[in-house]
N, C-alpha and C positions, 0 to 999 in steps of 0.2 A: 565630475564625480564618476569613481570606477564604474562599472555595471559589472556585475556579481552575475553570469550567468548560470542554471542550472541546469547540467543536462543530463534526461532522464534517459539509462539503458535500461534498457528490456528485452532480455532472453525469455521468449516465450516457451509455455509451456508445453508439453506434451501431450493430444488429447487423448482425456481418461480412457485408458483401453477399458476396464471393469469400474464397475456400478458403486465401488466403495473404496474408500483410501485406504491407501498402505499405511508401511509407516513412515515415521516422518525423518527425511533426508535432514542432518545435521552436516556440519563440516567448523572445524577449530578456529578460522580463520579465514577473511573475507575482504580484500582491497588491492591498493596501493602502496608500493613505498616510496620513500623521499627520492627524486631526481633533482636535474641541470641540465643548464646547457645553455649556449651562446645566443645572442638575439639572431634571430632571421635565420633561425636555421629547423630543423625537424629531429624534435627527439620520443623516439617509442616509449610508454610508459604502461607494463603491462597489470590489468589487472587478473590479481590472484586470487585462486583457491585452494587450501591445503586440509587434507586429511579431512575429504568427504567418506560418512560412516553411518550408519543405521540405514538405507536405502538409495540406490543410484539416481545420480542427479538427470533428471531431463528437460528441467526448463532454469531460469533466471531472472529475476528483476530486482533493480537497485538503483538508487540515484547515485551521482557523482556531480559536485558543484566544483569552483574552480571559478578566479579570477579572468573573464576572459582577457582586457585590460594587460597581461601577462602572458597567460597562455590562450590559444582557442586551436578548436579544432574545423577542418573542411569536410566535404561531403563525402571525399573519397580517401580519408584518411581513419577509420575508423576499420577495422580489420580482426578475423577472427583468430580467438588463442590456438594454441597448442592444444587444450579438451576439445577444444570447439571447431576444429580443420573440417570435420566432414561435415558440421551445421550448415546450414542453409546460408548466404550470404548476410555482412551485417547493414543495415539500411537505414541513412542519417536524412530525417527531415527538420531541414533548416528553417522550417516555417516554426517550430516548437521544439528543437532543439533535440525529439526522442531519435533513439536509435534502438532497432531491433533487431534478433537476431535470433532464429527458429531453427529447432530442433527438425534433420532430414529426415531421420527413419530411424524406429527401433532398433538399436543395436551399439546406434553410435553415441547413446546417454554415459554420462560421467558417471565409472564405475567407485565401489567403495575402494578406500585406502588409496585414492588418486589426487594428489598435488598439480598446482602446474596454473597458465593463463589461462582466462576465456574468454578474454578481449584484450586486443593492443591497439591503448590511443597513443595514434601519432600525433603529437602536438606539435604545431608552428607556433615558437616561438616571438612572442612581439614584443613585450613589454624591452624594459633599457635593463643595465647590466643592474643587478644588487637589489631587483624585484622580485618580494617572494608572493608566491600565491598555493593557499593550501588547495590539497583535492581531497574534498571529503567524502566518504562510502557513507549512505544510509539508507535506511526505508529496506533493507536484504532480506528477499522470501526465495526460496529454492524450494521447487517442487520435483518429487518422484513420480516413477511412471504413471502409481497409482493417482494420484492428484495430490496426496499430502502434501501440507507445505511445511517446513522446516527454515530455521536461519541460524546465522553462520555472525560470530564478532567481526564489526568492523576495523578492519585497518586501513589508517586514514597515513597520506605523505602531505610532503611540503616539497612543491619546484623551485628554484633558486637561478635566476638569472644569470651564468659568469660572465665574466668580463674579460671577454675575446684578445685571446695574445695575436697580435697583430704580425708580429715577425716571429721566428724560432721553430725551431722542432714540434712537432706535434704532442701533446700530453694527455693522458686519458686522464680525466678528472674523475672521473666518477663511474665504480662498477658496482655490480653485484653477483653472488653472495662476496661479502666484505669479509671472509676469513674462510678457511682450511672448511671443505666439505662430507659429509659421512652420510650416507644413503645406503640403504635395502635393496640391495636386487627385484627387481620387480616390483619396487617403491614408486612414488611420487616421479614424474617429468620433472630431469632437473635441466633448469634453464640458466643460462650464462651471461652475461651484458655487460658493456660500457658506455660510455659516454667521450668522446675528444672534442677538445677546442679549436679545434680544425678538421673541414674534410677530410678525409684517409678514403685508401682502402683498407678491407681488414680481411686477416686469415686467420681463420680456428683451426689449433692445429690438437690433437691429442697423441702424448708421446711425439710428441717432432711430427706425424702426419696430419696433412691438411686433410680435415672434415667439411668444411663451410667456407664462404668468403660473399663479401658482400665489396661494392665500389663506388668512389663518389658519397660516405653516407657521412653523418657525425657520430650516430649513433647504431650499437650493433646487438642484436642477440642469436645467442643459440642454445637449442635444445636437445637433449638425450633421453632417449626413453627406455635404451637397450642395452648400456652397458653392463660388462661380463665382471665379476666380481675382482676386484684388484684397488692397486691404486695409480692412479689414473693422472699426468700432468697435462691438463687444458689453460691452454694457451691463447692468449688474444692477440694478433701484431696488426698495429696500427703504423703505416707507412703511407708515406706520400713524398714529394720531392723536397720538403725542407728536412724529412729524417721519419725516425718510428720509434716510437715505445710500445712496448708488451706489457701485458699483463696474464700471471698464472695462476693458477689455482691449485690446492691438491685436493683431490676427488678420490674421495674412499668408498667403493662399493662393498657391501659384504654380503654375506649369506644370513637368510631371517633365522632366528633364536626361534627354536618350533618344542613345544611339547613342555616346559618347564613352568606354564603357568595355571592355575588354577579358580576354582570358583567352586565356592561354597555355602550354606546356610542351614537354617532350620525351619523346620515345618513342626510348626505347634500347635495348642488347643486353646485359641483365642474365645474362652468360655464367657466373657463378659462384650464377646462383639465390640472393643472398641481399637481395633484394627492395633494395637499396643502389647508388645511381651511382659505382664504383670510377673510379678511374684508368686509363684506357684501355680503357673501355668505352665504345664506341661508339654513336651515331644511329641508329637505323632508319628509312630512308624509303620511302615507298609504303604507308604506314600509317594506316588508316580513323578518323579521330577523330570520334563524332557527338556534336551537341551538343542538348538537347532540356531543354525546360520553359519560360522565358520567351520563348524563340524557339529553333526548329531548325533546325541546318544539321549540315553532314560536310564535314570538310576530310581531304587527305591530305598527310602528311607530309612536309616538303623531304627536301636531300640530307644535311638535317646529324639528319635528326628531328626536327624542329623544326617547332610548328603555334601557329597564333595564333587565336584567333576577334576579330574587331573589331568595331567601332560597338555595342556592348554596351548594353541599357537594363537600368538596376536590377531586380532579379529573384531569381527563385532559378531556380539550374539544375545536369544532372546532365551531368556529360562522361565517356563511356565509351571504348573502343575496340574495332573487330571483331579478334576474334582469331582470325589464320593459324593453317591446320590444324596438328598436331602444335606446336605453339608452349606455352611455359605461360605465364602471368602470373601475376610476384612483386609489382609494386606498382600499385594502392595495393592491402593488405591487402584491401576489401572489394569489391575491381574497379572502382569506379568513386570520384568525385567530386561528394558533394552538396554545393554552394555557393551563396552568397549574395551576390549582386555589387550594392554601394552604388551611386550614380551618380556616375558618373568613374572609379571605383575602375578599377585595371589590378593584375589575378591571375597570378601567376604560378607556377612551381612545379609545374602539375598533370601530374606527369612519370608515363610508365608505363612500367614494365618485364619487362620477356619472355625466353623464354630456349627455346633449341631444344635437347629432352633430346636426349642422345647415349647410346649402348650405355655400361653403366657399366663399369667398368676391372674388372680382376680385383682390383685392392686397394681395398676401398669399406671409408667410415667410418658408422655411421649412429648417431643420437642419436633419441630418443625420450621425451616427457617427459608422463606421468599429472600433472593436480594431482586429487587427492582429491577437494577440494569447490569447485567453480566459481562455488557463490555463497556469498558471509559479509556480516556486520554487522560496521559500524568496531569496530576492535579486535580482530578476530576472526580466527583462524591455522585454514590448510589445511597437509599434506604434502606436499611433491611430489617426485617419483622422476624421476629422469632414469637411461636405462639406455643404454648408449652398447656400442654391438659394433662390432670392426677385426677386419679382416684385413692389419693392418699393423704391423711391427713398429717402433716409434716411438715417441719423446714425442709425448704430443698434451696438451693441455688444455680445458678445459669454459668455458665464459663465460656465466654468465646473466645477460641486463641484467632488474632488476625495476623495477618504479616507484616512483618518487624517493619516499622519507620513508618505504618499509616498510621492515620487519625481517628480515634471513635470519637465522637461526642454526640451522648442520652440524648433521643428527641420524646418519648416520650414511657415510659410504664410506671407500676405501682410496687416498686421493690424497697423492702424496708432500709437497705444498704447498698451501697455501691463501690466495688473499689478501683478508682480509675485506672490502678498500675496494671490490673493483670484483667480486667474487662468481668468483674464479677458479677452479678447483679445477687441480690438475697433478701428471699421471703422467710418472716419467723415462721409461721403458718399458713400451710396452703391446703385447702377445703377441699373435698370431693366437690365435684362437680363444675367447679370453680377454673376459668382457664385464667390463664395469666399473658398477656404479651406485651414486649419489649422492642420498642422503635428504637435505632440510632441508626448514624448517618457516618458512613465509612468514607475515608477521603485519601486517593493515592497523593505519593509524591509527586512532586515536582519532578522531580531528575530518577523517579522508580523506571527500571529496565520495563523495555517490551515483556512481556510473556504474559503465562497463566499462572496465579496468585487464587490458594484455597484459604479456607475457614474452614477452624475446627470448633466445634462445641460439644458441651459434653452436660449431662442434668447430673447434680449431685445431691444425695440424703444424708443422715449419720452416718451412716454405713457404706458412705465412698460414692463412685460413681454408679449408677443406678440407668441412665439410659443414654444413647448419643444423640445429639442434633440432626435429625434427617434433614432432608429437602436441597435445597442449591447448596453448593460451597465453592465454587469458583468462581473467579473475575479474570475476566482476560484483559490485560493492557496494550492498546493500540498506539499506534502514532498518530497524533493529529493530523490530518488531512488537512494541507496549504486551502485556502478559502480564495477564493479567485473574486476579483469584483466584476461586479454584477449591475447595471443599470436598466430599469424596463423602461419602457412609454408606449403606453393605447392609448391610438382614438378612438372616439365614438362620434358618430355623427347622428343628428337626432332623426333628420329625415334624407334619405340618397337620391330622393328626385323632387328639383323643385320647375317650378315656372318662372318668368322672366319678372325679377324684382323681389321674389319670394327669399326669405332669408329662412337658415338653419341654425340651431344649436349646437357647437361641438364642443367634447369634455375629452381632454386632455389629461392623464393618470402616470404618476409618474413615481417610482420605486429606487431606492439605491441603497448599496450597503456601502457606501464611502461616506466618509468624512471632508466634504470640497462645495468649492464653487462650480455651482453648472449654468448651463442655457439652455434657454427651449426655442430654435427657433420654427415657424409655420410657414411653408412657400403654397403660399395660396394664388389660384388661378389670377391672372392678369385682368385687371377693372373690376375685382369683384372687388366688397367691400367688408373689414375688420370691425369689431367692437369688441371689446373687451368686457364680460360680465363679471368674473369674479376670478380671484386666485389672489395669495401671496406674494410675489416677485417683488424683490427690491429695486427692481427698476424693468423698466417697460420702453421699450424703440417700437413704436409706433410704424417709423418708416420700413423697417425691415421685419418689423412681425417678431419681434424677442422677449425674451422672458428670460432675465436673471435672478439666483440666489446666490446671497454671498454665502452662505454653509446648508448643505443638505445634511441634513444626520439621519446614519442609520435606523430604519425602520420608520422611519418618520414620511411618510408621503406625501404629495406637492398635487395638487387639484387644479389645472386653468379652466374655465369655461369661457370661450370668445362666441359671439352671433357673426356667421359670414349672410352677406346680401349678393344674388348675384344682381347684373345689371339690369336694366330695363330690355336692354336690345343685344342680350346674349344671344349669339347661338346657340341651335339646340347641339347636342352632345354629351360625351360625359369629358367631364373635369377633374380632375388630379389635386390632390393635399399632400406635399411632400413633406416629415417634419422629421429637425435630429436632435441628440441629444448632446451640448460638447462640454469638457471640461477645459484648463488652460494648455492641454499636450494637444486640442482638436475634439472631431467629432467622434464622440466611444459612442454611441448606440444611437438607432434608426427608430423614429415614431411607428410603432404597429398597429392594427389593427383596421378600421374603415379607411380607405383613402381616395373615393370616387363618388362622385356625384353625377347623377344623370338629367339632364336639362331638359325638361318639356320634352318626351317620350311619346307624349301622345299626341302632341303638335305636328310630329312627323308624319305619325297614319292621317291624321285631320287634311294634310295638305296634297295626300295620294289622289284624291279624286276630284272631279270637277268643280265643287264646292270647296275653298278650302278654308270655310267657315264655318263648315256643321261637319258631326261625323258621317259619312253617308254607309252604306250598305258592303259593299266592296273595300272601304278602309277596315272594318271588326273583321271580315273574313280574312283578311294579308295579315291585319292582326294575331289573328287566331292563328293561323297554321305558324306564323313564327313563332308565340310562345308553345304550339307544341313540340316544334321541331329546333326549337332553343335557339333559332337563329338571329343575333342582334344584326339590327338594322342598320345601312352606314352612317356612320360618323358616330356609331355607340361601341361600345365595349361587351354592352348585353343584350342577351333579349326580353321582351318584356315581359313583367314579373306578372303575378296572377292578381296581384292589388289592381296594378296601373291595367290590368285589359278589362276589368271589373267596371273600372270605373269610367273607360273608354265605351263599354256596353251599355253603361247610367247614363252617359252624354249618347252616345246614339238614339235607345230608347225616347229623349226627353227633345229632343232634337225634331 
């Protein structure tokens, strides 16, 4: 059977220079694409990042799985990108399979509008010709200097085993970018690559001059960071003694399109607070709009509320508003506007709304809504309570809008109607004094994206919407965390010091979240002697001290209790319990807990002095000073405890 390995990278993060997060690092795209290449040979496979934006990247972490069975990778074949040259070295442990790869010093974080690798796996080649094995990108958090963490879509490839031309010229199978190229001066690292079915050397040539060359490889890249604007023929020649094949590119640098874009909106009189441009809600003008990241300015508002910023260059930028005293703002939800403006592009929309509280009425409506659990995994259901108090007497109704494709289903309130399609709940009459609340049970999808997912609700009377739903309104959706198995075992031993013939109690406790067959086996001292009291085991070996079940199930725990005897003519000492836990792959986990026994402790001090059948005077004293001085005596492991010198002072006294 293949084995599916999955290896975790991890570019670490940066630590938090300041006490609170920025904002949060975004970037358009996040992986791998599709490669080749011939068995037993090494081919680079870098992975990308393009068009990082809202704040500069300073750390990394992602998974990437992959059929080893086909491809795998070595210790020192994991290597840092193109963003990533001045990072700290990448560092592959093959006990777990992670690789990391830490940011050196301020300065050299992945800045915005930058493309380009931040790791290249070299992959060895193993599998046979016509074997494919996907590598898939998941689990991606990118964080900024500040600590914010952000993420980026996956793009996931497929490797493709070819099938080695044994004789012939050399051919490059496989390159990338696969068509004609157009870039930004001062754009994205644009990187270059092939693939051959044979060793070559290779020369990068741009316009007929050699730039790069690599020798002995199968596979080649290269990188540009600085090209002058023009257009550019990059060249690949792959040669070796059976002949060469090229490969060219046309590369189009240009100059950025600066100042033709724009960003605009309204600033309005959101007089009913429900973060919404109603009908006959009006402009606010005289209103501070600033604009700051790719360039800063501050406009004020016409007569209609209405602001524009122009001659825009592609960027990323944040537009806020100052906000008049006593004033609130309802939109947008996080106060401001992080955007990303294309060149040319003209933004619209970035509307805010405000509203001046007024003394409330003597008949108020007020809604308030707990959800239980603010963060779950797809698939996964929270409760949520909304508790709605009037002092009015009136129909009102409940409205929560949730997001598109989850589940509600009523667990419990007292609403005269419900309408399942649009989540409505409705009382004919509702009493002063009288609160109302409404349980249901909210349930993501299966296959719903990572992110944060809100709840809107809104109280309604005759007269329209009348108050908004305070309290929680987001879920944040994780990714399940892999569940590792898990297997325990403690012992207990009843008593840890016996005399010669004296037998003990031990209880063996046993935990597992697997579904299997296991054993318990006990290596008990040499001539002592076993009994079994009590436990479950489908079967019991006597001569080796075992304990099987044919199925453990989850949560379900496993109890042995056996009686050890030691001998009559033990030495004194202490004695060892060695115990494991196996399944049919060996032994997964080690018996914890008590594992020694100390034999007639006090037979030792008894036999110190000239009598070695009574305690005499001079055995309590050598006693004494070693349990103060915690020195076990030889052939023991400890010194002796304050029971056993106790009780060595009841036998002297009585003596």
């Amino acid at each position: 059977m293949k084995e599916v390995r999955k290896l975790v990278i991890a570019l670490a993060a940066l630590v938090l220079l300041v006490s609170s997060a920025g904002a949060e690092p975004m970037a358009n795209g996040f992986g791998v694409n599709d490669s080749s290449g011939d068995p037993n040979t090494f081919v680079k496979v870098p992975v990308n990042i393009s068009n990082v934006h809202h704040e500069s990247i300073a750390g990394i972490v992602f998974d990437i799985s992959f059929d080893s069975s086909v491809i795998n990778l070595t210790k020192d074949r994991v290597q840092k990108g193109d963003l990533t040259a001045a990072w700290d070295f990448a560092i592959f442990n093959p006990e777990n399979g992670r690789i990391s790869i830490v940011l050196n010093d301020t300065g050299t974080e992945i800045p915005i509008g930058k493309s380009g690798s931040v790791v290249i796996l070299n992959f060895s080649v193993v599998g046979v010709p016509g074997a494919t094995s996907t590598m898939n990108v998941s689990r991606i958090q990118i964080s900024g200097l500040g600590g914010a963490l952000g993420n980026a879509s996956a793009m996931n490839g497929t490797f493709t085993i070819t099938t080695p031309v044994l004789a012939g010229i050399p051919i490059i199978t496989n390159f990338t970018p696969t068509s004609e190229v157009i870039d930004v001066i001062g754009g994205p690292i644009r990187t270059f690559s092939i693939n051959v079915n044979q060793t070559i050397n290779v020369s990068w040539q741009i316009n007929g001059t050699e730039v790069s060359n690599e020798t002995n490889v199968n596979s080649s890249l290269y990188s540009n960071t600085s090209a002058a604007p023009g257009i550019w023929n990059v060249s690949a020649f792959a040669r070796n003694v059976n002949g060469s094949d090229i490969r060219t590119w046309i590369w189009k640098v240009t100059q950025p399109t600066i100042g033709i874009g724009s960003i605009s909106g309204m600033k309005f009189n959101d007089s009913n607070g429900n973060g919404i441009k109603d009908t006959g809600e009006t402009g606010l003008a005289g209103w501070t709009i600033v604009l700051t990241g790719g360039s800063t300015a501050t406009m004020t508002t016409d007569a209609n509320g209405s602001y524009t910023f122009s001659n825009m260059a592609q960027g990323n930028y944040t537009v806020a508003e100052v906000i008049k005293p006593d004033w609130k703002q309802t939109l947008p939800v996080n106060g401001t506007y992080n955007i990303t403006i294309s060149s040319g592009e003209n933004l619209t929309g970035m509307d805010f709304g405000n509203y001046l509280p007024v003394t409330p009425p003597v008949n108020v409506t007020k809604a308030f809504r707990i959800i239980e659990k603010e963060s779950l995994h797809p698939g996964e259901s929270t409760n949520i309570t909304v508790d709605i108090s009037s002092n009015i007497s009136q129909a009102l109704s409940l409205h929560e809008i949730i997001p598109a494709g989850w589940d509600l289903i009523r667990i419990s309130d007292d609403a005269d109607a419900f309408k399942n399609s649009t989540g409505e709940s409705i009382w004919s009459n509702v009493s002063p004094g009288i609160n109302k609340t409404v349980i249901y049970r909210l349930t993501a999808p299966d296959n719903a994206s990572i992110g944060t997912y809100h709840i809107n609700g809104t109280i309604s009377g005759g007269s329209g919407v009348i108050a908004v739903v305070q309290g929680d309104n987001t879920i944040t959706l994780n990714l399940i965390p892999p569940q590792p198995s898990v297997v325990n075992a403690t012992r207990q031993i009843e008593k840890e010091s016996l005399r010669q013939g004296e037998s003990t109690n031990i209880t063996i406790r046993i935990s597992s979240n697997m579904n299997k067959a296991l054993a318990l086996q006990e290596l008990i001292p040499r001539g002592w002697n076993l009994t079994r009291i009590s436990g479950d085991a489908d079967a019991f070996n006597s001569r080796t001290s075992e304990w099987i079940w044919f199925n453990v199930s989850p949560g379900i725990n496993k109890t042995v209790i056996y009686r050890l005897t030691a001998p009559d003519n033990a030495s004194i000492g202490t004695y060892h319990i060695n115990g494991t836990i196996s399944s049919k792959s060996g032994v997964i986990a080690v018996v914890q807990g008590d594992n020694s026994i100390t034999f007639d402790i006090t037979a030792f001090y008894r036999r110190l002095g000239s009598d070695t059948n009574r305690i005499e005077t001079t055995d309590v004293l050598t006693a004494t000073d070693d349990w103060r001085n915690k020195i076990a005596p030889a052939g023991f492991e400890r010194a002796i405890t304050t029971q056993e010198l106790l009780a060595l002072i009841d036998e002297w006294i009585s003596s």
